[in-house]
N, C-alpha and C positions, 0 to 999 in steps of 0.2 A: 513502122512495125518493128522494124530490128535495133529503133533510136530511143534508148531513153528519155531523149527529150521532144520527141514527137506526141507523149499522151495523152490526148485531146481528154476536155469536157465531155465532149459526147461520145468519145469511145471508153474512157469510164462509166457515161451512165449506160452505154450497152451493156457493159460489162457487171453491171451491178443489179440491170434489169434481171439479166440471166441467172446472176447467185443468186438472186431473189424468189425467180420461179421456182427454182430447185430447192431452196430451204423453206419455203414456204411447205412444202409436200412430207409430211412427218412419216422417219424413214427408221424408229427407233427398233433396233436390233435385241433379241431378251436370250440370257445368259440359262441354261440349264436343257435346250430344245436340241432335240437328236437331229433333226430337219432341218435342211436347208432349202430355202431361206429361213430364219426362226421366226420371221413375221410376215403376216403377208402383205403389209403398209409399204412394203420394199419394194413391190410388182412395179406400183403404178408411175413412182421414178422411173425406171427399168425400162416402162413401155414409152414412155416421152421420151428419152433420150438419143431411143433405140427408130426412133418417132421423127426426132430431129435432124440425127445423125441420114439416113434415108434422103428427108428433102434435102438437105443442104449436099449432096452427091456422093457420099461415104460409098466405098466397097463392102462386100462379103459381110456387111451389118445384120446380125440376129441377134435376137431375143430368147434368150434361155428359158421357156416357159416352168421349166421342172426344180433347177438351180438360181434361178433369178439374177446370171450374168449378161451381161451385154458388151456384145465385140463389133470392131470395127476397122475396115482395111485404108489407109490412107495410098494407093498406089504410087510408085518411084514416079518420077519426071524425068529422069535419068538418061541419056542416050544406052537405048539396047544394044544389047552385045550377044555375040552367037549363040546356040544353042550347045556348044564343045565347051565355051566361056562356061557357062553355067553347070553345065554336067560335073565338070571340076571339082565343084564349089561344094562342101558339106553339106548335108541333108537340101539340098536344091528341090529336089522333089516336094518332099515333106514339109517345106518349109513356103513353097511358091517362090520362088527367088523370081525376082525380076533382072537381076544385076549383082554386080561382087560386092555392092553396099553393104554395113551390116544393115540388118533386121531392126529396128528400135520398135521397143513397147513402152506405153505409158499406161500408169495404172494408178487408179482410184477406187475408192468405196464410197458406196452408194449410202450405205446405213450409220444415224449417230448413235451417241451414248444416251443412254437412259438413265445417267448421273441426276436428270434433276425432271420427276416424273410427268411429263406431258408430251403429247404427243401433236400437240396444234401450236403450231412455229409461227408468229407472228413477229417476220421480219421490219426493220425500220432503218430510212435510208439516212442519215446522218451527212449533206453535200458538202461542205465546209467543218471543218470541226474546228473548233476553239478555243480547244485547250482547257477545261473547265469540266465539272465532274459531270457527268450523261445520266440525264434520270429517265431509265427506263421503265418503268412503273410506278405515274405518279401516287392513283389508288392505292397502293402497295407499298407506298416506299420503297422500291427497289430500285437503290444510285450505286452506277460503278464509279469509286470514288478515285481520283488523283493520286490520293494520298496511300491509296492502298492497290494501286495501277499503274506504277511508274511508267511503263513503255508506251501509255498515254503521251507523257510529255514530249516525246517524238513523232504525234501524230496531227499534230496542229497545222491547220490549213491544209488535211489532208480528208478526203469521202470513205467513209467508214460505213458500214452495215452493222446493229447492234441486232438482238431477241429485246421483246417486248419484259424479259426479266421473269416470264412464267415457265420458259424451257430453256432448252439450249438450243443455240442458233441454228447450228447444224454445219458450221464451217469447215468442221472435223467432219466429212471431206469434202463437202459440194464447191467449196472453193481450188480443191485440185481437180473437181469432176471440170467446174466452169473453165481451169484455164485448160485443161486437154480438149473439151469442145471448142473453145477457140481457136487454138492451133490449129485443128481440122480445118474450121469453118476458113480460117483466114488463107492456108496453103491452097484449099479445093478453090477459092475464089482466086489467088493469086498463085499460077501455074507458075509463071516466071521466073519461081524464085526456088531452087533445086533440093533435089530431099531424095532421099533411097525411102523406100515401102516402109510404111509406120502402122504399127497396129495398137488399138487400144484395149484395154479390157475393164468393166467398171464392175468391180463384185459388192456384194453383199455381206452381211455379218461380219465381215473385220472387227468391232467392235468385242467381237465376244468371241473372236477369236479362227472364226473359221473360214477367213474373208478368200484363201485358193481350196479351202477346204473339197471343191468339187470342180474346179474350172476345170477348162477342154484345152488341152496342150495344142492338139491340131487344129486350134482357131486360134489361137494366142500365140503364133509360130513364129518366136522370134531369138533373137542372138542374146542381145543382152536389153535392160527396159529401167526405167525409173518409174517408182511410185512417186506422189507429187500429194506428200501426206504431212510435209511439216507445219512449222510454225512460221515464223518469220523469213521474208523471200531470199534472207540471207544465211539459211540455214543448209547444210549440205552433210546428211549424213551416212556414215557407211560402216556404221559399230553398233552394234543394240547388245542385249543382253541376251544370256542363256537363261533359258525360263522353266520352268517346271511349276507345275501344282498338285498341292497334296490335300486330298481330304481326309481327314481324322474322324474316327467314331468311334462313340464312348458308349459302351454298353453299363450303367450302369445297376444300382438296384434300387428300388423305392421304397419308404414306408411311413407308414404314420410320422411325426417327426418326436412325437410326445412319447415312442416308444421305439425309439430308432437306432438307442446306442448299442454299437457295434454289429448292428443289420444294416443301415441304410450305406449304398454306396454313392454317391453325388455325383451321377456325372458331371453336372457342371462345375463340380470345383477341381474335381482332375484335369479336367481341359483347362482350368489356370493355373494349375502346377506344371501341367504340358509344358503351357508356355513359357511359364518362368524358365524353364531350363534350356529355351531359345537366348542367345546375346540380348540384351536388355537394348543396347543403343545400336541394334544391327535391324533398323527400319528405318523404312520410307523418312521419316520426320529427320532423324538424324544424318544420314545421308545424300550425297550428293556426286558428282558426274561419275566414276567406274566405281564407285562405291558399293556392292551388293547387299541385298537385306532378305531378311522373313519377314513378308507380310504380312498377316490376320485379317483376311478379307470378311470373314463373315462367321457368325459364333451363335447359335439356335440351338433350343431345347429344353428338359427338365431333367429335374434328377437321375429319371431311368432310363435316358439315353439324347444325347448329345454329338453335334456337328459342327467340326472345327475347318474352315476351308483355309487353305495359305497357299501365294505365289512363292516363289522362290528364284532370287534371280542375284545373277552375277556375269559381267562381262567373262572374266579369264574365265576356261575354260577348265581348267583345275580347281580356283574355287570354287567354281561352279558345283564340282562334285564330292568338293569338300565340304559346303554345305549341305547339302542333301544328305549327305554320309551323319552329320552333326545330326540331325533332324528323327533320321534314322537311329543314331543313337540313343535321342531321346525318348523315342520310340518304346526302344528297347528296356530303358529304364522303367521306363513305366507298367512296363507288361511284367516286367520283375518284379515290382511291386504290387501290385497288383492282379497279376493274374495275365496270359496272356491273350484269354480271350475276352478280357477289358477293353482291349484297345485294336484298330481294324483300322491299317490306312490305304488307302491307293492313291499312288505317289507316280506323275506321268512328265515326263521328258515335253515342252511346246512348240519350241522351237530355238534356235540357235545364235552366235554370231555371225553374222554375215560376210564380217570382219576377212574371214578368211577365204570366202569365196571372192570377193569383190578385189583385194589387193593385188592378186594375180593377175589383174585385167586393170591396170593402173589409168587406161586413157577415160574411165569413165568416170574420176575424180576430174583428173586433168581437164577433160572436155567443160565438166561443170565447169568448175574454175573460172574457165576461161571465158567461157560465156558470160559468167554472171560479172566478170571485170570487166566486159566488153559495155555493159548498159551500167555501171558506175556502181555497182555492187559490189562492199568487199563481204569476203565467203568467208561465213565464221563454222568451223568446221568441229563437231561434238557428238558426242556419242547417244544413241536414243536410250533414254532410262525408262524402256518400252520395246515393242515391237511395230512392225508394218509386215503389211502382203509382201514386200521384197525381200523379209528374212527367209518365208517359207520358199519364194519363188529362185531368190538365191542357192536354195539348198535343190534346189531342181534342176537345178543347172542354166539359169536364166540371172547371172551377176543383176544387179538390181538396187542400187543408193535411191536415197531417199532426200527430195526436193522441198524447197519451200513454199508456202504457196499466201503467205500475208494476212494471216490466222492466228487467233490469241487467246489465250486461256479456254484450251478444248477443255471439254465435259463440264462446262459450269454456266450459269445462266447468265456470266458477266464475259461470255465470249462475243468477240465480235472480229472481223476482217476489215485490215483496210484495202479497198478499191487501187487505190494508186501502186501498193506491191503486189496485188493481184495480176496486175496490167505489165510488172517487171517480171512475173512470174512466166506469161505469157509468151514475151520477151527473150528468156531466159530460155524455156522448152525451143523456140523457133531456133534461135542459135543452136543449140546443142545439137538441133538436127542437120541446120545447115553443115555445120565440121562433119557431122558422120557421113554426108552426100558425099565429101571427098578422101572417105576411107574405104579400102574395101577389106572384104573378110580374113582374107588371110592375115593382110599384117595388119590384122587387131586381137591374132589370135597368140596371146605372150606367156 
């Protein structure tokens, strides 16, 4: 378990049987619902897992019937210490302290992207791969090609899981849910092997944004946690950006067009002078790792009135507000020109760098680190041009990096995971707990 080169055939096909069950069950999250969950397709993962977790001997395991989160207690193994020991110790009470271990949480979501519209996930096991482009949908022509998939070339001779090419897999996250239920399943079977109290929490709606949106702090009672939401199992992150979204509305005015000169107002063509007066090369397409941009997510309507939605994102935390401030400018320009009840935006803060809650508490790089050198993985360490549940949860006071979990091209039908980093991934969480068995709270508190 703790050897890189111990991972069997068939503890891959366990391991693949399991992503399988889980991506099979279409879990797609939808962006504009005040409710949480936004869908109710998210339940019936929720109620399995919460399902499995139970027989296999989990603690204090519920099912969030209202919010659609599901928690779970992995108890210490730990030799007990007095009741004076623990009284000592930070929110002990509060927290269930078993022992001066820290607390570790691990976290996933349960819901994917609705990037490519289907909601029937027809997984496909790939045991050997070959190196050669994967046709997933012969019917369809749908080939993830080589040539347009280079991290293919790295995957040869190695058990992949594709989508049948009609949705998305679902790897973004059931493959950090799979390896968190492993670790359970494999500690609750093998006592032997030492750990302080682990708790997990699998939420809902990440995707669109509101994945702690409603979690329970007094079930999820821990020190510090990792979500287990990256890409590649050699990915280790602890930087994401500063986010905001602004939505823009354009009241325009309409009319005949045959008799419109100097009556009709367009909205929609205001919303493209809007945007001309955003950076031209300050988007997605042209940038790349702390690079910040204005997005244009989505642009609907007619002439008498018009919706412009944009992210807004940037690592520093200065430009961060220096953009918004530009945005706002433009704003303003426009409502001078036209009037200022032309133009209506609301323009909201999402979430943060992490950056600065995480680096205070340095051993929870380190630990990764070292884990992940420990099973032959070197740790490529970058910023997420995105978010995770650990930005918000970071800001909560619960530090919170972000793991790899052997996942590739989220939100596109040409996603797939390989099995064999899934199994490193595994791997990697066991370690990281075993070092925290022989930490205790105080000096990890820096």
């Amino acid at each position: 378990m703790f050897d890189s080169r111990d991972i069997t055939m068939e503890e891959k096909h366990a391991l693949a049987e399991r992503f399988m069950r889980y991506a099979a069950i279409g879990t797609q999250s939808q962006e504009g619902h005040t409710e949480t969950p936004s869908t109710e397709c998210q339940r019936e993962l929720a109620r399995l897992l919460a399902q499995e977790l139970t027989e296999m001997g989990a603690s204090e395991v519920f099912y969030d019937e209202r919010y659609c989160y599901v928690y779970a207690t992995l108890p210490s193994n730990l030799p007990p210490v007095s009741p004076e020991q623990l009284t000592a110790l930070p929110d002990s009470a509060a927290k269930r302290r078993e022992n001066p271990a820290p607390i570790i949480g691990l976290v996933a979501h349960m819901d994917t992207s609705d990037a490519v519209s289907s909601n029937v996930v027809h997984p496909r096991l790939i045991e050997v791969y070959d190196g050669n482009d994967i046709v997933l949908n012969e019917e369809k022509g749908i080939v993830t090609k080589v040539s347009q998939t280079p991290d293919l070339t790295g995957q040869k001779g190695k058990m992949l899981v594709t989508s049948d090419g009609t949705s998305v897999l679902g790897a973004d996250d059931k493959a950090g849910v799979t390896a968190i239920m492993e670790v359970f399943a494999f500690y609750l079977a093998h006592p032997e092997y030492p750990h302080g109290t682990v708790r997990l929490m699998f939420t809902p709606d990440e995707e669109v944004g509101n994945g702690t949106a409603c979690y329970d702090r007094s079930r999820f009672a821990v020190d510090y946690a990792y979500t287990c939401d990256g890409g590649a199992v050699c990915e280790l992150e602890y930087e994401n950006f500063n986010a905001a979204g602004a939505i823009l509305t354009i009241h325009g005015q309409n009319t005949h067009p045959g008799s419109a000169k100097g009556v009709m107002k367009n909205a929609l063509l205001y919303g493209m002078e809007f945007h001309r007066l955003l950076p031209e090369r300050e988007t997605p397409f042209y940038t790349e790792g702390y690079e910040g941009f204005f997005h244009l997510e989505r642009i609907e309507g007619t002439p008498e009135e018009a919706v412009l939605e944009y992210i807004i994102r940037d690592h520093d935390r200065n430009r961060f507000a220096q953009r918004k401030e530009l945005f706002a400018a433009a704003l303003r320009t426009m409502q001078e020109r036209y009037g200022e009840e032309t133009f209506t935006c609301v323009l909201k803060d999402s979430y943060y760098n992490m950056a600065e809650k995480i680096l205070p508490q340095r051993h929870l790089i380190d630990n990764s680190v070292a884990a992940m050198r420990a099973v032959g993985v070197e740790p490529r360490i970058a910023p997420i041009r995105g978010g995770t549940d650990g930005c918000r949860l970071s800001f909560d006071g619960i530090p919170c990096p972000n793991l790899g979990t052997g996942a590739y091209h989220y939100h596109s039908r040409y996603e797939y995971v390989c099995v064999d980093e899934m199994a490193l991934a595994v791997r990697i969480l066991a370690r990281i707990l075993g070092r925290y068995a022989g930490y205790t709270v105080s000096d990890r508190q820096e």
